[in-house]
C-alpha atoms as one frame of an Amber mdcrd trajectory, in Angstrom:
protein
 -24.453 -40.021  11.925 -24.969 -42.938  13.159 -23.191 -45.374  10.721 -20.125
 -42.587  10.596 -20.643 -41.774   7.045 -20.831 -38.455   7.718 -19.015 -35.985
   5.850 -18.140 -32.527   7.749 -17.882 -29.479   6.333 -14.006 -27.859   6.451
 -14.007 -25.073   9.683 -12.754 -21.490   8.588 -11.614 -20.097  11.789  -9.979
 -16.974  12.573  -7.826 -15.735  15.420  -5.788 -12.488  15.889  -2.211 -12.483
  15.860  -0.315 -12.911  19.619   3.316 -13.084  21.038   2.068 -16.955  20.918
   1.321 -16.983  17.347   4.026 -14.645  16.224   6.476 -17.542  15.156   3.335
 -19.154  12.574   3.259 -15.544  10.898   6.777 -15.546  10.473   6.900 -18.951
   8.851   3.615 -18.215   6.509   4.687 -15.039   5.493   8.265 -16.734   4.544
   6.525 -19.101   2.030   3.637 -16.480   0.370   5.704 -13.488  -0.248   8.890
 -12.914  -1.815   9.906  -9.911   0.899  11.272 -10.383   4.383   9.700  -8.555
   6.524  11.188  -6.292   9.498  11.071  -6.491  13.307   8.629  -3.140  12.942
   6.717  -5.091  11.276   5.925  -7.948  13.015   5.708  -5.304  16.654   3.600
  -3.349  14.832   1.014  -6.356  14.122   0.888  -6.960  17.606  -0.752  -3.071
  18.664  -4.095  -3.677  20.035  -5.560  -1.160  18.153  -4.844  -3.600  14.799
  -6.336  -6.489  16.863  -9.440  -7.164  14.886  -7.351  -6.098  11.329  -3.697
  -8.672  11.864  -5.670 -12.249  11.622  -4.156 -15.575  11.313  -6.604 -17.964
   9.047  -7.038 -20.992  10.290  -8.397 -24.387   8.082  -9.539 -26.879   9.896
  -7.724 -25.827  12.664  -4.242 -25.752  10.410  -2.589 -22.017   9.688  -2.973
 -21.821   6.233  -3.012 -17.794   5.784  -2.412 -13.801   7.588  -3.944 -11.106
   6.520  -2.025  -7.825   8.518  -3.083  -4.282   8.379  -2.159  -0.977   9.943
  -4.339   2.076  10.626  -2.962   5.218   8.717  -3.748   8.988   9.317  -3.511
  10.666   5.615  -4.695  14.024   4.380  -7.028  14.453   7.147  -8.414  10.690
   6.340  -8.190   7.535   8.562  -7.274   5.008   6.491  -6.479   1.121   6.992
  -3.897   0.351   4.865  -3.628  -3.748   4.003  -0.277  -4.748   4.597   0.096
  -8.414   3.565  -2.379 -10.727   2.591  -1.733 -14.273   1.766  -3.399 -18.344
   1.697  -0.805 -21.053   1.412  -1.197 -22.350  -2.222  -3.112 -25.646  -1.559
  -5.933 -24.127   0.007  -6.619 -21.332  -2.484  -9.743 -21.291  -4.475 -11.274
 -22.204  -1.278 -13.026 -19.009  -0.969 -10.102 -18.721   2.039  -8.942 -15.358
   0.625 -12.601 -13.718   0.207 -13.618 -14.851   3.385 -10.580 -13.539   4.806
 -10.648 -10.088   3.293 -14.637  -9.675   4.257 -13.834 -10.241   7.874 -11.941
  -7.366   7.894 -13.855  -5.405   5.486 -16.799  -5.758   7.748 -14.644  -4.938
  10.878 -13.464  -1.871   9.322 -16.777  -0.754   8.160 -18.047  -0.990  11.953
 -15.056   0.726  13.470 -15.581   3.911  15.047 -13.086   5.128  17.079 -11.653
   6.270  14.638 -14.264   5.938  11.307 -11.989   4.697   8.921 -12.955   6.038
   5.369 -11.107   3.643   3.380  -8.706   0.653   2.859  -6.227   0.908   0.111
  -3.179  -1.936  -0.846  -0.232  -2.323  -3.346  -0.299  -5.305  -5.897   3.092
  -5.846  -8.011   1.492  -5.112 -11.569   2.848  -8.582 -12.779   0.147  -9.820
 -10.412  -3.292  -9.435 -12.361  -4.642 -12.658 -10.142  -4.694 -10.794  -7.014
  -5.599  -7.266  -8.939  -9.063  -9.178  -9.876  -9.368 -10.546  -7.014  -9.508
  -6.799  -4.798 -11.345  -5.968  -7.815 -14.599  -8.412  -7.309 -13.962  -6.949
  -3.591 -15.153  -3.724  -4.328 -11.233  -2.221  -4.749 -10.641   0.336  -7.754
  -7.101   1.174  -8.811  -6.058   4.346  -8.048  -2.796   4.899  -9.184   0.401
   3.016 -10.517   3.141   3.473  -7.766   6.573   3.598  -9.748   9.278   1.327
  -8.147   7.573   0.589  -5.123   9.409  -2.555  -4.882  12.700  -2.519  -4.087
  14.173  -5.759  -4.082  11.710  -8.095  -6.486  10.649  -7.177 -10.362   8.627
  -5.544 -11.942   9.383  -2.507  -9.365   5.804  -0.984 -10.019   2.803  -1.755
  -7.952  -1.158  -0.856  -8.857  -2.632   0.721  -5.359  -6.352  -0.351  -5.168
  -8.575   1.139  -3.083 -11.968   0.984  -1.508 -13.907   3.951   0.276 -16.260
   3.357   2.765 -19.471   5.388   2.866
């Protein structure tokens, strides 16, 4: 180090989503996905209990991605259900996404109050990128959800899911 040649490694950093932060989310989510989100959204991601499962990704200390989930009660099952997940476009292939989506994986595996038995997501069936992606995660696909999507085509979304044991 000491002729400054030194080359450091990029910092992954992540930090959960605040009041403070709110206004970064708002922008990111503006640029990765083609919905605008509502005000219930954006309290929701702001409940404690979603603390360690609404992240903002940082690289090199610059917001480059969100990943938001809620916690769902259905048929008896608590289930985390992912939301939005997205990595601004120049810092894909990073391994940005996978790191992101393992962080809460993990977090999710260790929660128990409540156990939550799986995490399950909707990906537009135009998208096959992101449906390999979940895929190499561990995700199956489930079902096709017919016009699940309102306002953007195709209407039809794959729901992926992944159990934990």
């Amino acid at each position: 180090m000491s002729n400054g040649t030194a080359k450091s490694s990029p910092r992954v950093t992540f930090a959960p989503i605040t009041l403070n932060n709110l206004g970064t989310v708002r922008k990111l989510n503006s640029v990765l996905f083609p919905i605008k989100y509502s005000e219930k959204f954006y309290s929701d991601i702001l409940l404690p209990e979603v603390e360690e499962f609404c992240q903002l990704v940082y690289y090199n200390d610059i917001p480059v991605g969100t990943i938001c989930c809620r916690l769902e009660n259905k048929d008896d099952q608590n289930v985390l259900y992912l939301m939005t997940m997205g990595i601004l476009a120049p810092y894909r292939s990073r391994t940005l996404g996978s790191q992101t989506l393992d962080l809460v994986l993990a977090a999710a595996a260790a929660h128990k109050k409540p156990k939550i038995d799986k995490i399950y997501l909707h990906v537009q069936v135009s998208n096959d990128d992101a449906k390999k992606f979940y895929e190499r995660h561990g995700f199956t696909e489930v079902k096709i959800h017919k016009d699940y999507y309102k306002k953007i085509a195709p209407h039809d979304a794959w729901v992926l899911e992944k159990v934990f044991s």
